[in-house]
C-alpha distance (Angstrom), angle and dihedral (degrees) to the residues before:
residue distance angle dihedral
X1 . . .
X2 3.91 . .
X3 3.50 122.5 .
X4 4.12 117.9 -133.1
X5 3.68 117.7 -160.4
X6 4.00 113.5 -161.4
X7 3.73 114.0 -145.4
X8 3.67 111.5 -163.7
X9 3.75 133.3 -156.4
X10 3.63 135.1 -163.7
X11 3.58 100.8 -113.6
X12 3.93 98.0 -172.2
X13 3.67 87.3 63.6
X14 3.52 119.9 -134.2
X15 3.97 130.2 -99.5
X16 3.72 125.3 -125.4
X17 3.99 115.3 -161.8
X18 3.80 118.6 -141.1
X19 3.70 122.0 170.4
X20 4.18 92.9 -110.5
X21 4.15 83.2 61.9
X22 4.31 133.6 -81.1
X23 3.07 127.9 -32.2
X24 3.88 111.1 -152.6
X25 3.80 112.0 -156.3
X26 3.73 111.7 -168.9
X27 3.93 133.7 -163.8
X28 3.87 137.0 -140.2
X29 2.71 142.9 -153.6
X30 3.69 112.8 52.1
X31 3.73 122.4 -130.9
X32 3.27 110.9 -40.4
X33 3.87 136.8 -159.2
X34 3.78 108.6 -138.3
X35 4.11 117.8 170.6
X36 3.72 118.1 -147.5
X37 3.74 118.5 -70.6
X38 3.66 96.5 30.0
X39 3.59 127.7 131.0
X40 4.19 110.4 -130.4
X41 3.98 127.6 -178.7
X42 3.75 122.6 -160.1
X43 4.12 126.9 -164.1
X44 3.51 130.7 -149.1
X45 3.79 113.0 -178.5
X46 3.91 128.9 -164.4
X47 3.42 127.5 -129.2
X48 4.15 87.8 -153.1
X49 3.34 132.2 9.8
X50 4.23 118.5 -66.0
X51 3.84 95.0 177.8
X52 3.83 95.7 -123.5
X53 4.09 82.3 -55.0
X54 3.65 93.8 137.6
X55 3.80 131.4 121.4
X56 3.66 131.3 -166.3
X57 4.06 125.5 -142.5
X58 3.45 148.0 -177.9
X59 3.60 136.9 -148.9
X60 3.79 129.7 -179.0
X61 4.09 116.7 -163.5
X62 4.10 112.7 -75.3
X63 4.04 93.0 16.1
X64 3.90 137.1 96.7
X65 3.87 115.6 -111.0
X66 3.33 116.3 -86.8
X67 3.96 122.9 -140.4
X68 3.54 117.4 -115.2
X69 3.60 114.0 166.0
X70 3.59 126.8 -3.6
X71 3.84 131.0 -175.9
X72 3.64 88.9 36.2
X73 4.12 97.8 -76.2
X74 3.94 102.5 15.4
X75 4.03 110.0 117.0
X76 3.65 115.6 -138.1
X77 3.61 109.5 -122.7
X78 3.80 116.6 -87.3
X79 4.04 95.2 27.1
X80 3.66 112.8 127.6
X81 3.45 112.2 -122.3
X82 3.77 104.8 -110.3
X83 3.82 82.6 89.0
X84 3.63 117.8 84.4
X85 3.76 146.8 160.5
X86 3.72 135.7 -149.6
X87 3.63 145.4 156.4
X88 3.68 145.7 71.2
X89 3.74 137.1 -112.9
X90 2.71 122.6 -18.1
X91 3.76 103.3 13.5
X92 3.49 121.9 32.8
X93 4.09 119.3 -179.6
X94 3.48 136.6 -147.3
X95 3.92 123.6 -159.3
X96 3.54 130.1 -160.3
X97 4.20 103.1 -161.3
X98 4.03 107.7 -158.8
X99 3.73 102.7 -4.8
X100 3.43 124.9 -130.1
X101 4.27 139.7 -140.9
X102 3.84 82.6 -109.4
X103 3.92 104.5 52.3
X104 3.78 88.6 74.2
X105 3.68 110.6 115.0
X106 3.87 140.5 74.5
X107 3.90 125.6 -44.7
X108 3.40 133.1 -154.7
X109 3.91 134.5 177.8
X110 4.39 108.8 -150.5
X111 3.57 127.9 175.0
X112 3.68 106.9 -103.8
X113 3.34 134.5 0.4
């Protein structure tokens, strides 16, 4: 039997308030169904400029969100390194290389960390 993972994005986008006015940061793809092994890219593009001050998380159901990438391509400490981030205003990227039962859960690209 083959396992599907579902990898979920916010697809409203989510908005980031700085004091010149909001910055709306939105996500694509939609969930996606990704079986183990696969490769799988997700955007998050910038309605203004962030400066590469983005940071990636996920959250599975019941749990906290965990830090993935910060300062656009930085890997928090103790991430394997399947995860990574890339990109530059306005779209930044982050890759999941050879996904894994434990990546399911819900992404989300913020400004900051």
């Amino acid at each position: 039997m083959m396992m599907v993972l579902i990898l979920l994005l916010g697809t409203l986008g989510l908005l980031a308030h700085q004091s010149f006015g909001e910055i709306v940061l939105t996500q694509s793809p939609g969930p996606q169904s990704v079986s183990p092994g696969q490769s799988v890219t997700l955007t998050c593009t910038s309605s203004q400029s962030v400066y590469s001050n983005l940071a990636w998380y996920l959250q599975k159901p019941g749990e906290a969100p965990k830090l993935l990438i910060y300062a656009a391509s930085s890997r928090q400490s103790g991430i394997p390194d399947r995860f990574s981030g890339s990109g530059s205003d306005p779209q930044y990227n982050l890759k999941i290389s050879g996904v894994q039962s434990e990546d399911a859960g819900d992404y989300y690209c913020q400004q900051g960390s």
